[in-house]
ROVOLO-936705 format. One record per residue: z, x, y of N, C-alpha, C, O in turn; residue in three letters. Coordinates in steps of 0.02 Angstrom, whole numbers, plus 50000, padded with zeros to 5 digits. Example, Ala and Ser with C-alpha at 12.3 -4.5 7.8 and 13.67 -1.06 7.14 Angstrom:
REM ROVOLO-936705
503905066049716503905061549775503905066049835504235071249834Ala/503545064249888503575068449947503945064550002504025067050057Ser/
This chain:
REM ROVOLO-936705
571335372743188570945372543125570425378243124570065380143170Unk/570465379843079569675387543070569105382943082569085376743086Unk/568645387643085568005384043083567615388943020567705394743002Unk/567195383842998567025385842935566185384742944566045379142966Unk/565615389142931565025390642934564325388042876564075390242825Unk/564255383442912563655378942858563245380842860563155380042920Unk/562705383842840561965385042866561565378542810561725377242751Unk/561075375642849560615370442807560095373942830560005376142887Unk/559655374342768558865376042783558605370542762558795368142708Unk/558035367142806557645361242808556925361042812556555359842860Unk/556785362442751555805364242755555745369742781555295370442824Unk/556235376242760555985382342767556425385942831556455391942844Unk/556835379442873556815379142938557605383742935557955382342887Unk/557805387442969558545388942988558795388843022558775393143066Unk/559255382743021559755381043081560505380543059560685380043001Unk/561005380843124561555383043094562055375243149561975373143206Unk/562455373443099563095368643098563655370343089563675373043034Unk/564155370143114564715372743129565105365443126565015360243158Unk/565565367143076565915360643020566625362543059566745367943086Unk/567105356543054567665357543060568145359743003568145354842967Unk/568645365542967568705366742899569395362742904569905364742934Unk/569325356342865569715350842850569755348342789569315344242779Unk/570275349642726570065346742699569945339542688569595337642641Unk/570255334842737570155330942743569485325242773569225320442746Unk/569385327942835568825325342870568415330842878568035329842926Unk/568325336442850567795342442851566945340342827566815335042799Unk/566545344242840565905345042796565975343742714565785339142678Unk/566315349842701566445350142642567155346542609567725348742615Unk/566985341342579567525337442562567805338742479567475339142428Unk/568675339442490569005343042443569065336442401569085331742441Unk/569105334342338569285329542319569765332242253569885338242252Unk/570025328042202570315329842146569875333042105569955339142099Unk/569385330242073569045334142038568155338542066567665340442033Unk/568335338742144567765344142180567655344442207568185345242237Unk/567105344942262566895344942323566315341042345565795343442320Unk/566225337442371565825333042395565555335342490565905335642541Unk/564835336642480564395337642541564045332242569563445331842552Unk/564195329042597563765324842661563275325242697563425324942757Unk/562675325742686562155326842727561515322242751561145320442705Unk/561365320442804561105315842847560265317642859559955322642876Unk/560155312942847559255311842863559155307442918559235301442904Unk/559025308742973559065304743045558405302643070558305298243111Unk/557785307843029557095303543038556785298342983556845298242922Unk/556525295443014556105290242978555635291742945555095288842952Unk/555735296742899555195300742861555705302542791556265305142790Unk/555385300742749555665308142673555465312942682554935315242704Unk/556085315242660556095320942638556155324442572556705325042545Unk/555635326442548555695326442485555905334442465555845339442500Unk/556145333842399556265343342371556615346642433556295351442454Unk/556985345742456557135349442520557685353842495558165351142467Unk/557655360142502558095365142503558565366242553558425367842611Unk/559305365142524559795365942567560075369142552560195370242493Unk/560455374142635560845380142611561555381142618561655381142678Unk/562045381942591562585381042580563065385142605563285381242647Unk/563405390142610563835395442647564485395842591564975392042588Unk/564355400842555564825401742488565505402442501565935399442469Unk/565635406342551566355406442571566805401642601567395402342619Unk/566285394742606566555389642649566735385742580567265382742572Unk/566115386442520566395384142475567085385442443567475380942429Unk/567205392042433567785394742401568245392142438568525387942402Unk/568445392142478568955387642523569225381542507569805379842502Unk/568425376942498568835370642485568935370442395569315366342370Unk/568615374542361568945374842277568795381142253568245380942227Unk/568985385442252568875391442218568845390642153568345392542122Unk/569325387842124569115385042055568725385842033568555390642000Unk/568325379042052567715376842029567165381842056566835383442007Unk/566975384342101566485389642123566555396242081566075400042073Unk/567215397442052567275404442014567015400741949566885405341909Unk/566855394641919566785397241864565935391941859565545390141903Unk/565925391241803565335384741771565375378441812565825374241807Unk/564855378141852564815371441900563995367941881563505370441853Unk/564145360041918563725357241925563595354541989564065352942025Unk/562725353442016562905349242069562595343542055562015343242037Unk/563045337542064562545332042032562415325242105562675327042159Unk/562175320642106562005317042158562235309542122561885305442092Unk/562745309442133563115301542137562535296342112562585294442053Unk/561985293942151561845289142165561175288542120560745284242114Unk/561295295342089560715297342018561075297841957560875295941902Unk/561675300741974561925304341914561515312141877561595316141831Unk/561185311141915560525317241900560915324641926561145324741983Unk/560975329941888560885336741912560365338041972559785335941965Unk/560535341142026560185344142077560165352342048560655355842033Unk/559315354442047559305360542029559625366842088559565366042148Unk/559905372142060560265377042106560295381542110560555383642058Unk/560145386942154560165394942156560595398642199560465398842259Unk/561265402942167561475406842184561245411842213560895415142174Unk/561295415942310561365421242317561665426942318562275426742321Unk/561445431242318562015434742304561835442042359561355445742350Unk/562415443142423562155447942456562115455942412562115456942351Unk/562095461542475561805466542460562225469342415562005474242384Unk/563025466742399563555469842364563365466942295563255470642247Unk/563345460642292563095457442217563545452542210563615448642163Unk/563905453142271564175443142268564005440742294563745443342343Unk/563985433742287563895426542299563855427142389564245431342412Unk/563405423342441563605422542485563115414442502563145411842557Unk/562735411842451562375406042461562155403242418561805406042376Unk/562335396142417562195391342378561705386442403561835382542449Unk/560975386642364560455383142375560225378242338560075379642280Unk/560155371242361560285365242318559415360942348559045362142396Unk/559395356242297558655354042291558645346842272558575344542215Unk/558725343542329558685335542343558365332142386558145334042440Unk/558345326742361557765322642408558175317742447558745316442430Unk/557845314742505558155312042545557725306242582557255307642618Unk/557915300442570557465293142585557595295042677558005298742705Unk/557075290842700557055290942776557835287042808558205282842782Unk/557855290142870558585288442878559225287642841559595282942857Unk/559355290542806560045288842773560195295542735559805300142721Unk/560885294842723561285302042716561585300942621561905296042602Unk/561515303242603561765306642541562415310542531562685313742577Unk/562685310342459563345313942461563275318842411563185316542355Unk/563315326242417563155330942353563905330842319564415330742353Unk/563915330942243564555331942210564525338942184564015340742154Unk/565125343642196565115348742167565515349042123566065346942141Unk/565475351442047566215349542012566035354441948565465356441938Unk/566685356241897566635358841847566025355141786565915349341768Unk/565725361841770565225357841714564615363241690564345367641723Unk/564495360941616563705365241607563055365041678563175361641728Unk/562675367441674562215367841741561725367441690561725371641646Unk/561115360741692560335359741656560195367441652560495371941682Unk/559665367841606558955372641614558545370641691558235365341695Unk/558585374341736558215372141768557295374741767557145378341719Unk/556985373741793556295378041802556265383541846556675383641892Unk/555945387341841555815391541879555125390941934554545392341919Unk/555415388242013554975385542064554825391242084554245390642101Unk/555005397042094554775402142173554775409442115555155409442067Unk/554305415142127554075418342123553775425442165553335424142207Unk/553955432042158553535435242183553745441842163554305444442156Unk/553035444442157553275451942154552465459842174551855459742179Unk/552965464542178552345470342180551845469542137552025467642081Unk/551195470342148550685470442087550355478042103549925479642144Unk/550765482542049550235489742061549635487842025549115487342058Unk/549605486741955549075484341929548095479341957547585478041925Unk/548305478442027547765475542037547875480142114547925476542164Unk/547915487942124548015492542210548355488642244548135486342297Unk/548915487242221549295487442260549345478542307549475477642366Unk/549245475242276549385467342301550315466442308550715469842275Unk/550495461742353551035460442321550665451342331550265449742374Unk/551045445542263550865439842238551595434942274552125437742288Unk/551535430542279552115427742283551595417842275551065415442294Unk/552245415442235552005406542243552775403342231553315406242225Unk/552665398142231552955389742220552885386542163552675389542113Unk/553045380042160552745375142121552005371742142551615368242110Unk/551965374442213551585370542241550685375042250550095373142247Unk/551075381642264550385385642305550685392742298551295393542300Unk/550175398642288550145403042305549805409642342549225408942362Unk/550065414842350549775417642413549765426142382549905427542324Unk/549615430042426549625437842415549225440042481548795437642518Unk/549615446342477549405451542530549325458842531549765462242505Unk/548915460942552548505467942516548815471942536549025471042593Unk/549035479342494549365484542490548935489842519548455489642557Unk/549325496142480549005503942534548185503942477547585503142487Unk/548755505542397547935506142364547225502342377546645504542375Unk/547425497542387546665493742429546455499042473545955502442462Unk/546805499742517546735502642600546465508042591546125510542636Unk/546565511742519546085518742513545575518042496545205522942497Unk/545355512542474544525510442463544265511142503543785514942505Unk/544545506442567544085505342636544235499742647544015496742696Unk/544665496842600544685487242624545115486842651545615487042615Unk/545245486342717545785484242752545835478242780545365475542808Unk/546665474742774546535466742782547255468042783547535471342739Unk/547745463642863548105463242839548255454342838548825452242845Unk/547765450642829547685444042818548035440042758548155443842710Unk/548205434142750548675433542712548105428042650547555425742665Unk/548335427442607547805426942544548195418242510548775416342508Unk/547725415842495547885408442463547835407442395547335410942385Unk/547975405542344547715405342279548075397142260548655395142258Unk/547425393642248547535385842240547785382942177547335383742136Unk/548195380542155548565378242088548565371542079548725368042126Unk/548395368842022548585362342004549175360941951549405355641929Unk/549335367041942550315366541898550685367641922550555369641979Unk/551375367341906551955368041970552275373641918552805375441943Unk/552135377841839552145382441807551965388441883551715388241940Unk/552265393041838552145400341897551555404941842551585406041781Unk/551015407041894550375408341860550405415541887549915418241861Unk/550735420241927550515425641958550225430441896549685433041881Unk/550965429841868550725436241790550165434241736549795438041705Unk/550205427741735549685424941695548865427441715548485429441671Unk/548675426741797548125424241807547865434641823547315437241827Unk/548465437141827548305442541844548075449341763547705454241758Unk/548585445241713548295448641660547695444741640547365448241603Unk/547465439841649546865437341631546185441241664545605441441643Unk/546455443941718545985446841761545225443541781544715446841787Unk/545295436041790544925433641815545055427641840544975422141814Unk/545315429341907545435420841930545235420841969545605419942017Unk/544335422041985544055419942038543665414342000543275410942034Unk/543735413041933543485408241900544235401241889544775403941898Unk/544295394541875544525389741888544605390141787544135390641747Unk/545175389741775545245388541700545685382141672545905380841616Unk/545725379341724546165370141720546925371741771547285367041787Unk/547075378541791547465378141834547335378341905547725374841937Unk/546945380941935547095384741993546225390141989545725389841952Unk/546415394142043545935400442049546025402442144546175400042199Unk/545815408042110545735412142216544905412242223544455415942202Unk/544965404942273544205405842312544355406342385543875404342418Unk/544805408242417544915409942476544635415942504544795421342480Unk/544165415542560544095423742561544365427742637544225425342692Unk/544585431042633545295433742655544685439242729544475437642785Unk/544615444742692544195450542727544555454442797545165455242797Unk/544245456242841544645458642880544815454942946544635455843004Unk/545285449742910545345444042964546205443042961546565447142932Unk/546425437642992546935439142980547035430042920547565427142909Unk/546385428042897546595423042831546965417242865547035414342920Unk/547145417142799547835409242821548445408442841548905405442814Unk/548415412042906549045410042943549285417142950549895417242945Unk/549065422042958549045429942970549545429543056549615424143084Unk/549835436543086549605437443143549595443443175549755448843150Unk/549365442143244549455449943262549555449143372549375445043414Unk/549845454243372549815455443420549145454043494548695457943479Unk/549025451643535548305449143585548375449343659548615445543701Unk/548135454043660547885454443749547315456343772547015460843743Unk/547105453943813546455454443854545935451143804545495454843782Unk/545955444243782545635441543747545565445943666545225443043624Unk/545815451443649545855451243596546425453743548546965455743568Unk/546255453543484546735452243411546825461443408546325464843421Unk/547345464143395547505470243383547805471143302548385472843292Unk/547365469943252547605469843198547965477243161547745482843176Unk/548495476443117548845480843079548585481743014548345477042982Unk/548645488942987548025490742919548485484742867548865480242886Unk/548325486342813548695483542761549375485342749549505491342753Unk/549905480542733550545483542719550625490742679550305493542634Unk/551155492042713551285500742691552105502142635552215506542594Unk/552465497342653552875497942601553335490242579553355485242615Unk/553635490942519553765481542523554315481642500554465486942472Unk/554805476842499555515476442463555775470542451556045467842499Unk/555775466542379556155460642368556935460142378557375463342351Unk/556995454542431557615452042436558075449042376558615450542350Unk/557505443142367557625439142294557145435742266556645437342298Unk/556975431342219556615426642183556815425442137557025429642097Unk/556815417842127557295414442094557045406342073556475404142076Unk/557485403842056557235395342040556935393142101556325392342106Unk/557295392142143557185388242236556895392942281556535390942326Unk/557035399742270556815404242351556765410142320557115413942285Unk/556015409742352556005420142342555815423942415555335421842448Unk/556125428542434556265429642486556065440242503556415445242494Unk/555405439242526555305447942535555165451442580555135448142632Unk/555045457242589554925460842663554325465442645554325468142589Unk/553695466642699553175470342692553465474942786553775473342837Unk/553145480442760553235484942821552385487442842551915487342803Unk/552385488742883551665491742932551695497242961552085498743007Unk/551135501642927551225509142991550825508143053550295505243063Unk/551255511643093551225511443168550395511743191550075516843180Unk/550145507043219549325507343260549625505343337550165503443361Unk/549035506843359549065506043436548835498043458548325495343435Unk/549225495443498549245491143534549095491343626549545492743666Unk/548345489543649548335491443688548495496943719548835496143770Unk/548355502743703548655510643711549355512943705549605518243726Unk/549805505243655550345507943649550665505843575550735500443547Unk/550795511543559551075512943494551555507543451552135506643468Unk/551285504043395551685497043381551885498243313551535501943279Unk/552495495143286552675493043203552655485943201552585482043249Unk/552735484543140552975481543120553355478543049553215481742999Unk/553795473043041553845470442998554115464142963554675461942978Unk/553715461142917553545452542905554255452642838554355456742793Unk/554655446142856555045444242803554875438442787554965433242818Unk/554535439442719554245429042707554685426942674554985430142630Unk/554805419742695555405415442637554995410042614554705406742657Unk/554905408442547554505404042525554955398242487555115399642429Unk/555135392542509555405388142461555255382942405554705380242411Unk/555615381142355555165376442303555135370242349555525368742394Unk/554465366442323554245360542345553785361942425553465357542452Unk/553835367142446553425367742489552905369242520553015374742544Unk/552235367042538551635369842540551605376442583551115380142587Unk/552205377442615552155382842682552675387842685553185385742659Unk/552715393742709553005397742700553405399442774553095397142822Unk/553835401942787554405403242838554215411442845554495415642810Unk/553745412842889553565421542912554165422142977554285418243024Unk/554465428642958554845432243017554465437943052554375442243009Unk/554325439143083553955444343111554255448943171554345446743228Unk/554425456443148554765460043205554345463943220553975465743173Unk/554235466243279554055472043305554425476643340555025476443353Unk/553995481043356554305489143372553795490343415553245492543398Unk/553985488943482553505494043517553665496843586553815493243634Unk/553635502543586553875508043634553815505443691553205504443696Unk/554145503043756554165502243815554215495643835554295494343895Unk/554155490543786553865484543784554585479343777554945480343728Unk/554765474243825555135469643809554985464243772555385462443728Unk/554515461343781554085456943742553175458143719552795461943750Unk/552995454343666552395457443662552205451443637552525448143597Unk/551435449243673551165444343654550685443943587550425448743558Unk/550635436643572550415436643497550085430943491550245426043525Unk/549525430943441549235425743415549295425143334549185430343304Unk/549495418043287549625417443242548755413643232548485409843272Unk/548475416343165547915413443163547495410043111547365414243068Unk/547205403943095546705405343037545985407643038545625404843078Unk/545745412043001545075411542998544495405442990544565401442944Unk/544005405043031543685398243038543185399342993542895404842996Unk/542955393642936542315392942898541605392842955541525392643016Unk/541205393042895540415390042925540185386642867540105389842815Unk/539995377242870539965376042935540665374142957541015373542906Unk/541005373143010541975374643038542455368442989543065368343000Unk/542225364642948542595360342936542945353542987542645351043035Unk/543605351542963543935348843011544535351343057545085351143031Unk/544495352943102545125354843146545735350743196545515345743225Unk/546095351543203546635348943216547025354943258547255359843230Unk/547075353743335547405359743361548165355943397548015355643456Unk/548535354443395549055348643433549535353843456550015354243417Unk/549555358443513549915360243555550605358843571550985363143593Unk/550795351743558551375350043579551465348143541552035347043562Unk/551475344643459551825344243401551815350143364551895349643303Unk/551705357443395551705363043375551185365143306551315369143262Unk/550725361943312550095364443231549535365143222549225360643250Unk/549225368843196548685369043161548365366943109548385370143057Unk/548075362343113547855360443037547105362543039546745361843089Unk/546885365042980546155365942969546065365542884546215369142837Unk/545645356942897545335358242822544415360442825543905358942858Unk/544655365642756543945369942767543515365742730543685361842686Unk/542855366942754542085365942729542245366142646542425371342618Unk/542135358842607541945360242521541715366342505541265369342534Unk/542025368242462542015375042408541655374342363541725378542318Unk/540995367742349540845366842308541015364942246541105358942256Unk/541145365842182541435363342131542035366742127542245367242070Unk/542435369742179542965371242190543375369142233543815372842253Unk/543285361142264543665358242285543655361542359543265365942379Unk/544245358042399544255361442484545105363142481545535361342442Unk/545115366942532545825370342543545795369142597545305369842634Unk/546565366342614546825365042690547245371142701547515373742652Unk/547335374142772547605379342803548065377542869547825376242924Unk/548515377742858548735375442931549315379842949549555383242903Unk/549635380343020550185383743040550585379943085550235377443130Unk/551355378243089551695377443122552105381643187552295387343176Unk/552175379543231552275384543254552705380943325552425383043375Unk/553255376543344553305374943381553615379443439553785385343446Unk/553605375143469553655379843552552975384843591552995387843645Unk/552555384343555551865388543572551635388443633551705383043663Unk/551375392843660550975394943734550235393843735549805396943766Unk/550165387143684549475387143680549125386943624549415388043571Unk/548395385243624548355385843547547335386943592547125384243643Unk/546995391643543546275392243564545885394643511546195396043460Unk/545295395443512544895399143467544655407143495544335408143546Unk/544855411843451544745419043465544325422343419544405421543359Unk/543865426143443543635429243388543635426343310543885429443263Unk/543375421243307543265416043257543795413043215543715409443166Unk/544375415243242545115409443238545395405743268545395405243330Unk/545755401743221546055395443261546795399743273547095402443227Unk/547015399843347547615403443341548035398643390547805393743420Unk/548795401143391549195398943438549515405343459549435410243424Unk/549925405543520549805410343567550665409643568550895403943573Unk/551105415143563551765416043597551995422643620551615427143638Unk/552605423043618552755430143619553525432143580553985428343564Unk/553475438143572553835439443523554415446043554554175451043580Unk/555035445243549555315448343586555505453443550555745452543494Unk/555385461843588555275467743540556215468243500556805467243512Unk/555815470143457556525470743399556905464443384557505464943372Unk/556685460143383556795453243359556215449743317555605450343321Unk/556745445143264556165440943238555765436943258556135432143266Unk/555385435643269554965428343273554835425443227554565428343181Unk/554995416943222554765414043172554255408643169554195404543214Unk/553905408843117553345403743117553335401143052553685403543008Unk/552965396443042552825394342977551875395442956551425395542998Unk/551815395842907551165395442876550975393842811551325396442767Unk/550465389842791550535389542717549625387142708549175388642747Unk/549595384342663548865380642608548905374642577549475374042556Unk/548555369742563548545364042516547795366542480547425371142499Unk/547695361342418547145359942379546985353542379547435349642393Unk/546425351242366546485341842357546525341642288546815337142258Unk/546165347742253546365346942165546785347242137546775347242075Unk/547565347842187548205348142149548595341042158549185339642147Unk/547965336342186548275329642172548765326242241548775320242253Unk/549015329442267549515325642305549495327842368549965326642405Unk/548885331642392548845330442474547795330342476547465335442483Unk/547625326142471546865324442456546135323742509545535323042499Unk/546605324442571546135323742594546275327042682546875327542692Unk/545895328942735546275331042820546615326242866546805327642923Unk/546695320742838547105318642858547825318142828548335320642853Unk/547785314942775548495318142721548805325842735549405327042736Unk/548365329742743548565335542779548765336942859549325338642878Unk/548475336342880548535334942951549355330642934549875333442950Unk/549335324742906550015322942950550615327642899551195328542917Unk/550355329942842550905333142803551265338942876551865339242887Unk/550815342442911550905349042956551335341543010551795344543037Unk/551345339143018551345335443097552235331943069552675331743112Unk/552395329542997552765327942992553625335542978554235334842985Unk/553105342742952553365347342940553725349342991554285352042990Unk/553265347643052553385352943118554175348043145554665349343180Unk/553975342943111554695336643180555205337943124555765338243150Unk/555235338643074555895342143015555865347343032556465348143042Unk/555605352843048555775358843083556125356943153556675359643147Unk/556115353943210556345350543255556925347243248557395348343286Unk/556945342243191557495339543189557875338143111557895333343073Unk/558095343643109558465346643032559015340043036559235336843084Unk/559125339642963559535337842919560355339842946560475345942951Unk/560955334642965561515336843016561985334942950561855333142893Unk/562355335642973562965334642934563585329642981563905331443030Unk/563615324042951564225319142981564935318642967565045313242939Unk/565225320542972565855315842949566055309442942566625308142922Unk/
């Protein structure tokens, strides 16, 4: 029998399953009128909005049909449309199908794929260049959004290559909105940016650390969208070369941001001359007075909710990061400590909450949101027969 290539992404997470290609007892199940996906929730937790990723060519296999033309994916046990986003690689076909369902604790679900109109869906994920404000690039969710400072900043004098929060209470996409308004350090019933970023590395930044300290990179130097779309927007920032401990470093960050999620999926490569591995700290910047902290080493996280903002509510900051070498306070961050093997990715997670967007209210609600993120990163969503 072939073997046929599933990839499921699970809260950002990417792991790979290897299906038997059957049409009979396979992953992907051929039926008369479509294809039906099987997929398993094995913790005792929901999972909610979860983005799953599909492998297009595994689809075509079991119906070409139906994948070449007008499809739906709908969920049996709703009858409801699951919202969906086509990828499409660097040629401009199809190579992934990304689907958006929820999943009760323990128990497995069946996706239907079949001929049909596809809803209006919304548009969850977002991002793009902002020359208009030197050079930002913006990216959000339904949930939260973020930005990170370009070269034009960098010719001012502001250098930061720290990563930026902007708090929302709509699950509408505000980047273009809040940016032609040109004032969203003020709160207008959605959202606003009271985060302050500076030359730190922010919320969930990182950088390279030895001999007790942070070797930060200027502001990104060049950027390139993958995609953005209903479910996932997916981009790359590049870094010119600074010195690392007297030796010459690059780098460059691929963020994947999915709908429904407070946190973002950072890849991080480096480049550095002589070096097999190079150690690193992922970090947040700490308030005054410090707020609440949460450092848990072995459920892999960071949680930090910051000091009231005053009539701007508080923002939670946290980072996932399992498998870590540690977790300490440096130069006035909360960091965790790994290493990153040269010319490879490393991955981490990082993201923000608000309590004014209603549905994570308080450091503990946060705290376990990171604690429940990190064990679905751990233990993804399988596929049964």
């Amino acid at each position: 029998m072939k073997q046929a290539f599933l990839l499921i992404i699970s809260m950002n997470l990417f792991f790979v399953v290897f299906a038997q290609n059957n049409p009979k007892t396979g992953n992907f199940i051929q039926t008369g009128e479509g294809i039906s996906v099987k997929i398993a929730n094995t913790l005792n937790l929901w999972r909610k909005d979860e983005v799953i990723e599909l492998d297009w060519s595994s689809l075509m296999q079991r119906n070409a049909q139906i994948m070449s033309a007008s499809f739906v994916v709908v969920n049996p046990l709703t009858s409801g449309q699951c919202p969906y986003q086509v990828i499409n690689d660097e040629a401009g076909k199809p190579a992934k199908l990304l689907v958006q369902t929820t999943l009760a604790p323990g128990t497995t679900i069946f996706l239907y794929i079949k001929k049909g109109t596809p809803g209006i869906f919304k548009t969850k994920t977002f991002g793009r260049y902002v020359p208009e404000r030197k050079d930002d690039f913006a990216w959000e969710n339904d949930k939260i959004a973020f930005r990170m400072y370009g070269p034009a900043l960098q010719a001012t004098g502001e250098v930061s290559s720290g990563i930026d929060v902007w708090v929302k209470r709509t699950p509408g996409m505000i980047i273009d909105k809040w940016y032609k308004l040109d004032n969203y350090h003020t709160d207008h019933g959605e959202g606003l940016d009271c985060y302050k970023v500076g030359p730190t590395l922010g919320a969930g930044g990182i950088a390279p650390f030895a001999k007790g300290k942070l070797y930060y990179s200027k502001n990104w130097a060049t950027y390139k969208v993958i995609f953005t779309g209903t479910l996932r927007t997916v981009f790359e920032l590049t870094y010119q070369p600074w010195t690392f401990n007297g030796i010459e470093i690059s780098e460059t960050k691929r963020i994947t941001l999915n709908a429904g999620s407070q946190l973002n999926l950072v890849e991080v490569t480096y480049d550095a001359k002589g070096l097999d591995t190079i150690p690193v700290a992922a970090g947040i910047v700490k308030r005054n007075p410090k707020g609440v902290i949460v450092m848990n080493e072995k459920a892999g996280f960071i949680s930090y909710w910051e000091p009231a903002s005053g009539e701007n509510g508080t923002t939670g900051v946290g980072i996932v990061i399992p498998g870590n070498m540690g977790m300490a306070e440096v130069e006035n961050h909360l960091v965790a400590f790994t290493k990153a093997i040269n010319k490879k990715p490393l991955k981490y997670f990082q993201g923000a909450c608000w309590d004014r967007e209603a549905e994570i209210n308080n450091e503990d609600e946060w705290t376990n949101y990171l604690r429940e993120f990190s064990l679905k990163v751990q233990t993804p969503l399988i596929i049964n027969l």
